[in-house]
C-alpha positions as a LaTeX table, in Angstrom:
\begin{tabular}{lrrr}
\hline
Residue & $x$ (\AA) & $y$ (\AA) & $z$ (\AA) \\
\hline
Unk1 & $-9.40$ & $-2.06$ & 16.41 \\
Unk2 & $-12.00$ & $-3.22$ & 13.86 \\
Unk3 & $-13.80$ & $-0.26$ & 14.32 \\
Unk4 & $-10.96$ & 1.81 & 12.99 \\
Unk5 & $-10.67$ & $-0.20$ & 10.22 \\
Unk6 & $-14.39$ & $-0.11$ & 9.12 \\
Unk7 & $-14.63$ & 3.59 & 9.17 \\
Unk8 & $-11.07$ & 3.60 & 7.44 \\
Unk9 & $-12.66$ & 1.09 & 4.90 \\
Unk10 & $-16.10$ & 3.21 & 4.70 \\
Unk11 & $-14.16$ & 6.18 & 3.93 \\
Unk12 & $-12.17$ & 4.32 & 1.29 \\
Unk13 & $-15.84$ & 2.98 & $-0.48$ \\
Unk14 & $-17.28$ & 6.38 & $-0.07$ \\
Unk15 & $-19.89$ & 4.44 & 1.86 \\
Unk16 & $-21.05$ & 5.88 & 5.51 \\
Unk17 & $-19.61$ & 4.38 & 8.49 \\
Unk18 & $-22.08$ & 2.38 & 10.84 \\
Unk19 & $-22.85$ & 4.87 & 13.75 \\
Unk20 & $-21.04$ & 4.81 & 17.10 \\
Unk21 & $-23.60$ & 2.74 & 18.82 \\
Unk22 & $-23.72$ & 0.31 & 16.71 \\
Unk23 & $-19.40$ & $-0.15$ & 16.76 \\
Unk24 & $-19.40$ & 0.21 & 20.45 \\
Unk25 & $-20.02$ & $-3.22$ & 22.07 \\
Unk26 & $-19.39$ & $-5.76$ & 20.05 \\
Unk27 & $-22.91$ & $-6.01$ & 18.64 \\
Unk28 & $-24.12$ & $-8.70$ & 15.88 \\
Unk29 & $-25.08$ & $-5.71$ & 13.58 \\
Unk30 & $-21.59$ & $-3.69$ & 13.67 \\
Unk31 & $-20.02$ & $-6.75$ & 12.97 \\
Unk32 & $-22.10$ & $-7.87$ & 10.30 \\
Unk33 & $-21.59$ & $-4.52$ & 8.66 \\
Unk34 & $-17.71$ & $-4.53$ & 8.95 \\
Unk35 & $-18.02$ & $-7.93$ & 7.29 \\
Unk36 & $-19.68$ & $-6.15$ & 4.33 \\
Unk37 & $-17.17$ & $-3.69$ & 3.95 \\
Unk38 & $-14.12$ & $-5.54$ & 4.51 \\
Unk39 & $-15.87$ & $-7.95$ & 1.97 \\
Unk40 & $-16.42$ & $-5.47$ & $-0.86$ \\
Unk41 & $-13.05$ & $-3.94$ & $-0.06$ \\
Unk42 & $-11.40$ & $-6.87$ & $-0.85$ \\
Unk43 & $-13.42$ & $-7.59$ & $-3.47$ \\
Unk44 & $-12.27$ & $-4.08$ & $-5.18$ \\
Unk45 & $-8.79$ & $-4.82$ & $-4.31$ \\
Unk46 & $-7.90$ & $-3.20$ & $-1.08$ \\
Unk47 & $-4.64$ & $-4.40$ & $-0.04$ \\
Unk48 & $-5.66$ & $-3.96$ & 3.84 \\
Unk49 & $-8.91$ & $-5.91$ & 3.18 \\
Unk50 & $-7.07$ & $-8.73$ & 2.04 \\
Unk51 & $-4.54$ & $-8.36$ & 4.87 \\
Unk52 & $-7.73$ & $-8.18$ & 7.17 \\
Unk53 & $-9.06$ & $-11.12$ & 5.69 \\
Unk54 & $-5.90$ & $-13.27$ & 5.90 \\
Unk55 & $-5.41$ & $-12.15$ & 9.71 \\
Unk56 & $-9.15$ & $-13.53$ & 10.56 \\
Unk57 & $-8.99$ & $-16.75$ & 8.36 \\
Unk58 & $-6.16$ & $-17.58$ & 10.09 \\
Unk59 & $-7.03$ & $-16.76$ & 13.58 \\
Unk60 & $-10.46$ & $-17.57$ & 13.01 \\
Unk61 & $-11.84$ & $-14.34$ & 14.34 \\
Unk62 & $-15.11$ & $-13.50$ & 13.55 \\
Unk63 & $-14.76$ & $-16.29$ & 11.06 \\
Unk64 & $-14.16$ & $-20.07$ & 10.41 \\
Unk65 & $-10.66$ & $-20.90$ & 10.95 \\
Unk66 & $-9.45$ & $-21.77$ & 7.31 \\
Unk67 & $-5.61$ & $-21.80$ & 6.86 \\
Unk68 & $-6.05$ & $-21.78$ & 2.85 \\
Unk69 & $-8.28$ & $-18.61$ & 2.78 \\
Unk70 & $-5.90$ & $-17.08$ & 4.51 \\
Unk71 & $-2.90$ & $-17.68$ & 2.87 \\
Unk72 & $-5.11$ & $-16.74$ & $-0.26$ \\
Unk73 & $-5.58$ & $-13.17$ & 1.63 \\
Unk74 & $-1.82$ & $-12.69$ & 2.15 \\
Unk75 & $-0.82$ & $-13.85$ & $-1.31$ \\
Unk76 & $-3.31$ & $-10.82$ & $-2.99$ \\
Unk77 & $-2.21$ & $-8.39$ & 0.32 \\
Unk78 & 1.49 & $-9.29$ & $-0.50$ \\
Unk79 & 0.98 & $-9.03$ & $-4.29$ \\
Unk80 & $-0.33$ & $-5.58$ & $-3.95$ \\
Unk81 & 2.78 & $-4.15$ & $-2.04$ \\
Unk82 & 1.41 & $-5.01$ & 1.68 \\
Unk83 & 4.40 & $-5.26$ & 3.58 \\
Unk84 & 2.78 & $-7.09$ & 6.83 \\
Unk85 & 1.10 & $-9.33$ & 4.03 \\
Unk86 & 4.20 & $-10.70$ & 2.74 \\
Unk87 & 6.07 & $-10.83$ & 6.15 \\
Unk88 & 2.94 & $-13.10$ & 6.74 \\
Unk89 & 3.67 & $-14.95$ & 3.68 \\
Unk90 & 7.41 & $-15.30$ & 4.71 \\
Unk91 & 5.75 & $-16.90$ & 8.82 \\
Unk92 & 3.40 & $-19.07$ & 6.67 \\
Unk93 & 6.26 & $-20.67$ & 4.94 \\
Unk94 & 8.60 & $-20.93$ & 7.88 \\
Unk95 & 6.08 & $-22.44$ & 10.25 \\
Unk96 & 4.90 & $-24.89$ & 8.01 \\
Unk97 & 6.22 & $-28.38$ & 8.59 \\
Unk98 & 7.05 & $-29.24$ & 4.99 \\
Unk99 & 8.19 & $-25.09$ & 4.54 \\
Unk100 & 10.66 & $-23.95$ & 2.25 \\
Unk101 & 13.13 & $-21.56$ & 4.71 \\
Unk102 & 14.62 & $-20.20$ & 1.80 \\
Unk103 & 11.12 & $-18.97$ & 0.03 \\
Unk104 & 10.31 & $-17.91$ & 3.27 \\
Unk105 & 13.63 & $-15.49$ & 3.74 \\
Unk106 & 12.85 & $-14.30$ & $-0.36$ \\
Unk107 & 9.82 & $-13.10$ & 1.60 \\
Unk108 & 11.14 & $-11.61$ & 4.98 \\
Unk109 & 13.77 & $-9.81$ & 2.53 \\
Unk110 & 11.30 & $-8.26$ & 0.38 \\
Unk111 & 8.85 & $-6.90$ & 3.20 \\
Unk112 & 12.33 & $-6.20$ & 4.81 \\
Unk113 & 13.42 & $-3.70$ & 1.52 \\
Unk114 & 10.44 & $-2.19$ & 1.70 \\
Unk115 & 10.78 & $-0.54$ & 5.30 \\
Unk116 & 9.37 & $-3.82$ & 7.44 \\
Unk117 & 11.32 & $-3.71$ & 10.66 \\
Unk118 & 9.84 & $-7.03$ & 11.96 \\
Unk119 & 11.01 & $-8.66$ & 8.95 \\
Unk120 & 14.52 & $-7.37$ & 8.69 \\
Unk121 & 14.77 & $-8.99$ & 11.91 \\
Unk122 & 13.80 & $-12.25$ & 10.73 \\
Unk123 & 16.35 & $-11.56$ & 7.78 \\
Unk124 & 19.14 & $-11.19$ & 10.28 \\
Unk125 & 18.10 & $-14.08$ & 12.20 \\
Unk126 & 18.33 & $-16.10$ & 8.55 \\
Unk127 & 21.78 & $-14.67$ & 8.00 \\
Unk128 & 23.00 & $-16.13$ & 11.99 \\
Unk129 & 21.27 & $-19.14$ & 10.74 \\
Unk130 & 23.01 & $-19.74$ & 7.34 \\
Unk131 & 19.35 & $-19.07$ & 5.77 \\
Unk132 & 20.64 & $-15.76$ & 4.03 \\
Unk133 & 24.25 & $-14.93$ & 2.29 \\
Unk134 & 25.85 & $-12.01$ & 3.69 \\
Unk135 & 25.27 & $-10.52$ & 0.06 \\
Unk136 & 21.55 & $-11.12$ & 0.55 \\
Unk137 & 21.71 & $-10.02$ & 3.86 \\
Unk138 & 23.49 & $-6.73$ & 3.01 \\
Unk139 & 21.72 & $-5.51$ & 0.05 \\
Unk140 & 18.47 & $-6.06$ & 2.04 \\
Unk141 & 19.96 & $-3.47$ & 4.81 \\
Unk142 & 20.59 & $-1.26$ & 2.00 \\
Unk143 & 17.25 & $-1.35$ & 0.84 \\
Unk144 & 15.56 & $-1.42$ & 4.39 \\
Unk145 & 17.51 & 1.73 & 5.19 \\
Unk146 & 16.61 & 3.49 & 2.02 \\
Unk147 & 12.94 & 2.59 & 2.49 \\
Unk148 & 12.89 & 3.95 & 5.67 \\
Unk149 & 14.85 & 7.26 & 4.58 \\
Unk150 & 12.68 & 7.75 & 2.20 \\
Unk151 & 9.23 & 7.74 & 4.34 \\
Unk152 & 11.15 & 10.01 & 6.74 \\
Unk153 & 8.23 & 12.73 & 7.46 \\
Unk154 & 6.56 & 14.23 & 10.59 \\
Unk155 & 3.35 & 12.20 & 10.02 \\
Unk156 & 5.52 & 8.85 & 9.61 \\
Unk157 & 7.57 & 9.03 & 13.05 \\
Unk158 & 3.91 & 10.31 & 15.05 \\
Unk159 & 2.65 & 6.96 & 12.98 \\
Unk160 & 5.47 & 5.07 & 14.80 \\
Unk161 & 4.56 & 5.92 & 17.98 \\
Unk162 & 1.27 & 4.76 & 17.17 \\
Unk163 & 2.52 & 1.74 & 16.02 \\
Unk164 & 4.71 & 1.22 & 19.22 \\
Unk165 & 1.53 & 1.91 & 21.48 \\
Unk166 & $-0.06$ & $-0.96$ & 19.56 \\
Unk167 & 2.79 & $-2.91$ & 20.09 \\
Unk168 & 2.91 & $-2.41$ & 23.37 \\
Unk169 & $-0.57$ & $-3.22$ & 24.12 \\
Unk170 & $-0.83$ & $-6.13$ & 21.48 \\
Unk171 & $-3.36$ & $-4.35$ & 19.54 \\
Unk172 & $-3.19$ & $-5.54$ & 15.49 \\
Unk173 & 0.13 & $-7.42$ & 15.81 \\
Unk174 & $-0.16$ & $-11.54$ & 14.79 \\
Unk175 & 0.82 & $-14.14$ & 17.42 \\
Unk176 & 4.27 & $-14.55$ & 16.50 \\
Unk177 & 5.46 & $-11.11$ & 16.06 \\
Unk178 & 3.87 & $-10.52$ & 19.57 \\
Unk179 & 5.68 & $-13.43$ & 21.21 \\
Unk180 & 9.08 & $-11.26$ & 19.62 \\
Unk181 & 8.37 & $-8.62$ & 21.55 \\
\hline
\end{tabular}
């Protein structure tokens, strides 16, 4: 999966994409180089770098394990309109042991208006739980469907295949939207 996202990334800094070999593998130097990019990405504001970054702070993939830089990552993925960012956001809140439900439904309903199935979920699990108003709860279907009408298109629903394949096979999902599934 990283591998997609460094040649996605490359493409995006008009910078060439390490070669196969060195992406195949594993190896120290592919790594290294997606690093870079991801890196400089984030540095020039890509909303996906950020979201990248968040995911492996917090996992501690490829990285130290450091729960602050990766609720940084979320809060600049999430600020820039990344919907996964701020569903992130909305776990981060909930999970915590001191978290604020409520701020964390403000941000399940806004990933939620903006088309985020996973998070509309979580919104209608805060409305069972007394978390969300049934005002709340209904304007954010309104908006979820309306999001989603709106990116109606050929190249959306062969994207949510994609998406379901990934899904399936666990590929780019965190650990708590996989354990939904």
């Amino acid at each position: 999966m990283m591998c997609f996202h460094v040649v996605h990334l490359a493409t995006h800094l008009q910078a060439p994409p390490p070669a196969s070999s060195e992406t195949e593998g594993g190896g120290g130097i592919a790594l290294n180089k997606a690093k870079k990019f991801i890196n400089k990405a984030a540095k020039l504001g890509s909303i996906d770098a950020h979201f990248m970054l968040a995911r492996a702070y917090i996992r501690g993939e490829d990285v130290e394990e450091d729960y602050e830089k990766g609720l940084y990552h979320s809060y600049l993925a999430a600020m820039g309109g990344h919907e996964r960012g701020r569903h992130n956001l909305g776990l981060m809140n909930k999970g915590l042991s001191n978290g604020n439900i409520n701020h964390a439904m403000k941000h399940f309903m806004i990933a939620a208006s903006c088309g985020y199935d996973v998070s509309m979920k979580e919104v209608g699990e805060g409305y069972k739980n007394g978390h969300v108003t049934k005002d709340e709860y209904a304007i954010t279907l309104r908006a979820h469907k309306d999001s989603r009408d709106k990116m109606k298109s050929k190249e959306r629903d062969e994207a949510e295949v994609e998406v379901r394949i990934n899904e399936a096979l666990g590929i780019g999902m965190t650990e708590s939207e996989s354990n939904t599934n």
